[in-house]
C-alpha positions in Angstrom: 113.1 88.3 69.9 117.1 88.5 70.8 117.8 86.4 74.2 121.2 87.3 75.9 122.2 83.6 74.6 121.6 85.0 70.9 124.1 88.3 71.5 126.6 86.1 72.5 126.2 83.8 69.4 126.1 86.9 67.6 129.0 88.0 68.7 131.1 84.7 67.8 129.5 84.5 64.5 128.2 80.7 65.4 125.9 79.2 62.8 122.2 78.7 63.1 122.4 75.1 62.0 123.7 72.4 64.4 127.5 71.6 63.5 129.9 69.6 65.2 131.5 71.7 68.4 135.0 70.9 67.0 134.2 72.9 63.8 132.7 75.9 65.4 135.5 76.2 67.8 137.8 75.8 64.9 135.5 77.8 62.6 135.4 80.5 65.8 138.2 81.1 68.1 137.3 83.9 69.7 136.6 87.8 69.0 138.4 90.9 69.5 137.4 93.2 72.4 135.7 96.2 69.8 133.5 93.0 68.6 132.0 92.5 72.1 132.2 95.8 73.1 129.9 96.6 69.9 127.7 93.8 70.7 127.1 95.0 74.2 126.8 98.3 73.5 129.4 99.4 75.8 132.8 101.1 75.1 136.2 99.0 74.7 137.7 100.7 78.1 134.9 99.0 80.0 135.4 95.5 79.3 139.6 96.0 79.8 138.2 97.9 83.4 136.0 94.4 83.8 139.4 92.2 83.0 141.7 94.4 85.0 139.8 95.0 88.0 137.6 92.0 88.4 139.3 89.3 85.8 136.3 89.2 83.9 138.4 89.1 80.6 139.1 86.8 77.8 140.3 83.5 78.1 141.1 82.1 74.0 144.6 82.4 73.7 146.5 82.0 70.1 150.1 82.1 69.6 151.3 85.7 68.1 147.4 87.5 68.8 145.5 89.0 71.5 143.4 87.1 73.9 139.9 86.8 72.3 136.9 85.7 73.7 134.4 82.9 74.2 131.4 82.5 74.1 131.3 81.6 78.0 133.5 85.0 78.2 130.3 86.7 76.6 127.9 85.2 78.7 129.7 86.2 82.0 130.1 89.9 80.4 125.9 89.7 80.2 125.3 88.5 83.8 127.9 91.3 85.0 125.9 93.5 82.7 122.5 92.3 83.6 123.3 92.5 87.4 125.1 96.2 87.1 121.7 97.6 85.5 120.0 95.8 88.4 121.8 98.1 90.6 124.0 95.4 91.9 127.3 96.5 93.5 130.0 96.0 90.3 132.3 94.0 92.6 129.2 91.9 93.5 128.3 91.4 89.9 131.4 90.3 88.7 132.0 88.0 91.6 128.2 86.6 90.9 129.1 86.2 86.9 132.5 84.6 87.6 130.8 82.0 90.1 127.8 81.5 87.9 126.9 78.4 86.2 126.9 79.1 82.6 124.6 75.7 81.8 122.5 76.6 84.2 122.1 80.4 82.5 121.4 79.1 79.2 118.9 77.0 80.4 117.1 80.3 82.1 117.5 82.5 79.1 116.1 79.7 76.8 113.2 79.1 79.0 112.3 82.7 79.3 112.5 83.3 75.9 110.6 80.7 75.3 107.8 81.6 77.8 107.8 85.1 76.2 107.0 83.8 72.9 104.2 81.7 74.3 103.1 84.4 75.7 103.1 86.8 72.7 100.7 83.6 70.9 98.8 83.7 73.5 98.0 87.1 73.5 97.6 87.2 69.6 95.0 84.3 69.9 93.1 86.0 72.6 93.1 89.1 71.0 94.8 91.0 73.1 98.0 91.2 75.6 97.5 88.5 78.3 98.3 89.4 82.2 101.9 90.8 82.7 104.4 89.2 84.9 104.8 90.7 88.0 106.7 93.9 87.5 106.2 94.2 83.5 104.2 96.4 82.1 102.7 95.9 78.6 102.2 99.0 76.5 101.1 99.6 73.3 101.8 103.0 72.6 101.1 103.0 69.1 97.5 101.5 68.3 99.4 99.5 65.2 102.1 98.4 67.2 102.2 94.8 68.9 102.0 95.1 72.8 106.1 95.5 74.3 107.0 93.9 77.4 109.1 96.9 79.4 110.7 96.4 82.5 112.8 98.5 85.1 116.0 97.4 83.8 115.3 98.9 79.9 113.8 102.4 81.5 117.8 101.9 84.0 119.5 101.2 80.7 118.1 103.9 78.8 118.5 106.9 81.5 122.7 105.4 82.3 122.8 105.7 78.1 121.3 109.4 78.3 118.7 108.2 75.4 116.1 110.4 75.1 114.4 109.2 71.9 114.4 105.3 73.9 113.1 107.2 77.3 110.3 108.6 75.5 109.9 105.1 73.7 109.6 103.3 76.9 107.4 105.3 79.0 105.0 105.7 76.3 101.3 105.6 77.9 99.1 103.9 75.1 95.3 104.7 75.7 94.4 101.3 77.3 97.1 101.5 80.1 96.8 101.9 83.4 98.6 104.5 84.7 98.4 103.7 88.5 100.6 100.8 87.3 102.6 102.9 85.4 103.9 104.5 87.8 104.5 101.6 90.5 105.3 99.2 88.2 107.6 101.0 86.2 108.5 104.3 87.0 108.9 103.6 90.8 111.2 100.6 90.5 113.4 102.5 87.6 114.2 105.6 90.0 114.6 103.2 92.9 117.4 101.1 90.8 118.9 104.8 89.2 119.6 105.9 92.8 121.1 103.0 94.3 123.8 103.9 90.8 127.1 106.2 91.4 128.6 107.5 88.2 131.4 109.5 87.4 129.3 112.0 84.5 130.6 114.4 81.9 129.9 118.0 82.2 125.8 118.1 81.4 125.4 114.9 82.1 122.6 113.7 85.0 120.8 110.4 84.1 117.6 111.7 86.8 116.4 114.6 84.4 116.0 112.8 81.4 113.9 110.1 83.1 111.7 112.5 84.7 111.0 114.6 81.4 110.3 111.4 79.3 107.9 110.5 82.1 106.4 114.5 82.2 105.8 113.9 78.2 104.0 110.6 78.3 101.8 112.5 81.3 101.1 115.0 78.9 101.0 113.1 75.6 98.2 110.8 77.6 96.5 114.0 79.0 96.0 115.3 75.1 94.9 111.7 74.1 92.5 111.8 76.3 91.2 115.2 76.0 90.9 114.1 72.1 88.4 111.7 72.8 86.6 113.0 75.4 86.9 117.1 74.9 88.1 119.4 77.5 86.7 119.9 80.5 83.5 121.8 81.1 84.2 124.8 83.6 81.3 123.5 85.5 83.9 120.9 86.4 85.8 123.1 88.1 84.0 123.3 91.2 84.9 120.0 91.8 88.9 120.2 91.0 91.1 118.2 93.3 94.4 120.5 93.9 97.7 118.3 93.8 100.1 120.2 95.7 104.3 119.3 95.9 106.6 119.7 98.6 109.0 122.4 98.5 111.8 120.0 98.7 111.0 117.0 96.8 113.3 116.2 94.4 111.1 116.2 91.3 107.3 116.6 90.3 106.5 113.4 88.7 104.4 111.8 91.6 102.2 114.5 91.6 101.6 114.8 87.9 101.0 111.0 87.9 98.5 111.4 90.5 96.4 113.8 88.7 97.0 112.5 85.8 95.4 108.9 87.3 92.7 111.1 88.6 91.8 112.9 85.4 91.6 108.9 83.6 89.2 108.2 86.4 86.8 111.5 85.6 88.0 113.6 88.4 89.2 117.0 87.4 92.7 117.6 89.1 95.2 119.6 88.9 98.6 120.1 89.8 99.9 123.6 91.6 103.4 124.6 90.0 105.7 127.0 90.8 105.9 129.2 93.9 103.9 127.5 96.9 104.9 129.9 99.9 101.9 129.7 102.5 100.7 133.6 101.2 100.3 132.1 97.6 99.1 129.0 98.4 96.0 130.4 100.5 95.0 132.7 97.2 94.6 129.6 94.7 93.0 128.2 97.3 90.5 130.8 98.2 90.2 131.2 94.0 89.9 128.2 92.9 87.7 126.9 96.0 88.6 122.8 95.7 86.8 120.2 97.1 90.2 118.8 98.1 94.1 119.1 97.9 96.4 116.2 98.1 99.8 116.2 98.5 102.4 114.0 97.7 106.0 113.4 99.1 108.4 110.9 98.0 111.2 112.7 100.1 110.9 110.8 103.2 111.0 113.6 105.1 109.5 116.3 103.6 108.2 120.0 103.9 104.7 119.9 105.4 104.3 123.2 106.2 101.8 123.6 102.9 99.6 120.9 104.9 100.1 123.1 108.0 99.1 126.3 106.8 96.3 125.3 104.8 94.8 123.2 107.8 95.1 126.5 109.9 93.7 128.5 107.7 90.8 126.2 105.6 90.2 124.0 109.1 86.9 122.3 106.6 89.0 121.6 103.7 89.7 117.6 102.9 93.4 117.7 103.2 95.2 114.1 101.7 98.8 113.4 102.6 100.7 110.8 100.9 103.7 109.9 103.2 105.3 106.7 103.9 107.5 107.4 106.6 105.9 107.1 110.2 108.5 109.3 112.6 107.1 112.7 109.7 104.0 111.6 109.9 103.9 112.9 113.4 104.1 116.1 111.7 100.6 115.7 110.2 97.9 118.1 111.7 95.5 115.4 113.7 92.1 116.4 112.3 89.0 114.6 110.9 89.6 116.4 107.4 93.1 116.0 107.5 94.0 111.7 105.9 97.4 110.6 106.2 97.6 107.8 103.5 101.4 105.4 103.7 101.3 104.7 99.5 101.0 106.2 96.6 98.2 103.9 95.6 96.2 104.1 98.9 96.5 107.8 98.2 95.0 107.9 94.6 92.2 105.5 96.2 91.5 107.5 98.5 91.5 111.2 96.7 89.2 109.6 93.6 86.8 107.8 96.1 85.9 111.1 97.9 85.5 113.0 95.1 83.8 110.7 92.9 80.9 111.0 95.9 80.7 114.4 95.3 79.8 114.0 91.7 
């Protein structure tokens, strides 16, 4: 396992086996800009941007050469780099790198590296990967491979990079994961850092998409796991479907997918309604498909109910679920017995499986 402390060593080139200081720094007096560029895996122009603008640059200084730089320059480039995938203001993160103690940051990323070791022991004793730290998700998505701690800031990292073959890496759904905490441990927090991000992109380039199509293939990569062990559905099973309907103006379909996805691991047949959803269409799936309830979920704060509307007006008996966390929409909501109103995405996965699991 590579610790931030370890890139920056890596980057200086500074022995494994203790030496005197004096001999490194003779040994070592600093590296070019394209060496630590390299090593963070950003491009030359963005550390001279990081000297120019927020004097975040290198201090060694030789007679007749560039500066070059240290490795306390290197450690500041990580926090700056560690904060800016964070979704920390850039003018913020520099200020926090340049004021941060550097003794004090080795100690942290020694510790943690050393509590993720223990950890990985532990796990291998116990035969199996022990309880994640609170936002970290452990996935296995190969049954071979040895459980991966992923976080937020890898899924950021991955998207701002435009890495598709990492996405898919990092939202990978092994068969033993829970996909309720999938989605809020992982997913959720990675789209809430993306949009806090401004970027100035190339022509084609969009760091949302990508994230929501790796997360559309591990939906359906899961969905064909799991119909490979269990079979497809029986068509008796679809008088008990759950439709998953999605606002007109949400920005993406993920949620909903997640949702049924969730619902199908728990043995409730769902399925999601995509395409056109005008109120005409909506009441002939309906009336075809006959479900034992639709749910809907918005992660636009204040979105389209009108699919709620017109199906409460025109199916008054039919169990209607709204996921919505915003209280002033909510208002919006039809006020019926058959019509829930739940505030989170897991209240509303709860909810939807609970009801339809009684009807089994």
């Amino acid at each position: 396992m590579t610790s931030e402390r370890d890139v920056a060593d890596d980057a200086l080139g500074v022995p494994d086996a203790p030496v005197e200081l004096a001999a490194v720094r003779a040994a070592n007096p600093g590296v070019a800009v394209a060496v630590v560029a390299k090593r963070l895996g950003v491009a030359p122009a963005t550390l001279r941007t990081w000297d120019r603008r927020y004097g975040l640059g290198p201090s060694e200084r030789s007679a007749g050469s560039h500066r070059r730089y240290t490795r306390d320059d290197v450690l500041r480039l990580l926090v700056m780099q560690r904060l800016t995938i964070e979704g920390v203001a850039p003018a913020d993160a520099a200020r926090a790198a340049l004021e941060a103690d550097l003794e004090v940051e080795r100690a942290n990323r020694d510790k943690a590296v050393i509590e993720q070791e223990e950890a990985r022991r532990r796990a291998e004793h116990s035969g199996g990967p022990g309880q994640p730290e609170p936002r970290v998700v452990h996935f296995a998505p190969r049954a071979d491979a040895a459980p991966a701690q992923v976080g937020p800031s890898d899924v950021v990292e991955a998207a701002l990079t435009f890495d598709e073959g990492r996405l898919a890496e990092l939202l990978a759904i092994g068969a033993s994961d829970d996909i309720l905490t999938w989605w809020t441990n992982l997913v959720v927090p990675a789209f809430a850092k993306l949009s806090e991000r401004t970027v100035l992109a190339k022509p084609g380039e969009s760091f949302l998409p990508p994230l929501v199509a790796a997360g559309l293939r591990a939906l359906r990569d899961r969905q064909a796991a799991h119909e490979h062990e269990f079979g497809t559905p029986h068509p008796s099973q679809m008088r008990r479907i759950v439709l998953v309907f999605i606002p007109q103006d949400e920005p993406h379909p993920l949620a909903a997918h997640t949702l049924a996805s969730a619902l199908t691991a728990r043995g409730v047949m769902a399925r999601v309604v995509v395409g056109r959803t005008d109120a005409h269409r909506v009441q002939e799936i309906v009336a075809m498909v006959r479900p034992v309830a639709v749910a809907l979920v918005a992660l636009n704060p204040s979105p389209d109910l009108g699919i709620v509307e017109n199906l409460h007006a025109n199916e008054p008996e039919l169990p209607i679920f709204v996921g919505l966390a915003d209280d002033a929409t909510a208002a919006n909501v039809p006020l019926a017995a058959n019509v829930q109103r739940v505030r989170s995405f897991s209240g509303l996965f709860y909810e939807v499986q609970a009801f339809a699991s009684r009807l089994s």
